[in-house]
N, C-alpha and C positions, 0 to 999 in steps of 0.2 A: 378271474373275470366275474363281476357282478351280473348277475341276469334276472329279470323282472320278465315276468309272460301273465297275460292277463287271456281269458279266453269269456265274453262276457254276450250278454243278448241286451247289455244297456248299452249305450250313447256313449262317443269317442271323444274324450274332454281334455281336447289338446295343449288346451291354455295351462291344466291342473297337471296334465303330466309334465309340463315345460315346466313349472311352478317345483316341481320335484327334484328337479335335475340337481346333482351334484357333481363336480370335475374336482380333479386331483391335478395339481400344478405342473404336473408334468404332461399334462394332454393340452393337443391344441385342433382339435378339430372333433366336430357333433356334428353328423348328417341324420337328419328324418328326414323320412318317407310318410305321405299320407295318401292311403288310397281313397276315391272317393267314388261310389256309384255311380257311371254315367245314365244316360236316357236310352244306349243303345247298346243290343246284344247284338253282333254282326249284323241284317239290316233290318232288325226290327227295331220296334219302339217299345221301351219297356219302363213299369214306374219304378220296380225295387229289384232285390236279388233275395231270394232269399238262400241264406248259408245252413248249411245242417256239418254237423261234424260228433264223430266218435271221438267223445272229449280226453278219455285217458289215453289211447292212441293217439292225439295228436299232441298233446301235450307233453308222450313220450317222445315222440317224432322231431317237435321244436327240441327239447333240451339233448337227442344225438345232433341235430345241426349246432345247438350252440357249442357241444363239445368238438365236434368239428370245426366251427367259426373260432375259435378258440386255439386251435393246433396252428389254422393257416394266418393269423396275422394278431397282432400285441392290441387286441382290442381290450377297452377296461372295463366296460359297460352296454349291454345289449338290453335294449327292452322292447317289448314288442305285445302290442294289445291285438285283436281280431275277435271282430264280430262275429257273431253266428244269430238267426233268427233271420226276420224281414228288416233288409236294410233299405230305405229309399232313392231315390234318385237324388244325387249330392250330398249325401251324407257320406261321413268318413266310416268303411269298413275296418281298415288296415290301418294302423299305426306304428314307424320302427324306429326307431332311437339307436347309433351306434357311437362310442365313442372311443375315438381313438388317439395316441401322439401326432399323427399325419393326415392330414386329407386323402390322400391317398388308399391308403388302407381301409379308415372309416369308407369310404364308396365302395370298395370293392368287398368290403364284409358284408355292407347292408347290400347292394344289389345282387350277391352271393345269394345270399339268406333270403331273400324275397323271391328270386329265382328255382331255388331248391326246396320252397315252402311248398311256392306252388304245384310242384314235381310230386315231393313224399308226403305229405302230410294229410291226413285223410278229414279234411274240410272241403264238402261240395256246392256247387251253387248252382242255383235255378231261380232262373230271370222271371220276374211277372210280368202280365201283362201293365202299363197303363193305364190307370182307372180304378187300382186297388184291390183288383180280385186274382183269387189263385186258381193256377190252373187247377182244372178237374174239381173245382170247388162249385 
């Protein structure tokens, strides 16, 4: 399985990674995922998130999921970017690429792996206010 893991504090350049993509004639299905900053953390109003993450922890963390995504379904290609820094409100954090022979699979690898990121992977986030300042700043 091809896997591609980006872990970055620049900007989510969806068009460049689509522009990248390569299939092998035997797959017939590519699901992404793009996460994107909402306005609200449960009922506040917020303008970003910011992400902080233990980069070589998590970057070991993703490649045991991919090893594991890998055991449970014939996927051929995983990729997957995630910010960390101050993301804004509509901006894309999350981005995941799966590709598979079936639709099927590809769904249930990527919403696997989006699932279980969330659970082990030691990236945390904290909501700012609205208006561009940080807490306790």
């Amino acid at each position: 399985m091809k896997r591609h893991l980006t872990i970055t504090t620049g900007p989510i350049n969806e068009a460049e990674l689509l522009s990248k993509r390569t299939l092998s004639e035997r797959l017939g299905a590519v699901v992404s995922f793009l996460g994107v900053v909402r306005g609200t953390e449960g009922n506040e109003t917020i303008g970003a998130i910011e992400y902080e993450s233990f980069q070589q922890m998590a970057e070991s963390q993703f490649n045991l999921l991919f090893d594991q995504l890998e055991k449970r379904w014939p996927v051929e290609s995983v990729r997957l970017v995630h910010r960390i820094g101050v993301v804004k409100v509509s901006e894309p954090s999350l981005w995941v690429e799966v590709v598979a022979p079936h639709r099927g699979e590809a769904f249930a690898a990527c919403q696997w792996l989006i699932g279980e990121m969330k659970r082990v992977v030691p990236i945390w986030k904290r909501p700012l206010p609205a208006g561009g300042t940080r807490r306790g700043a």
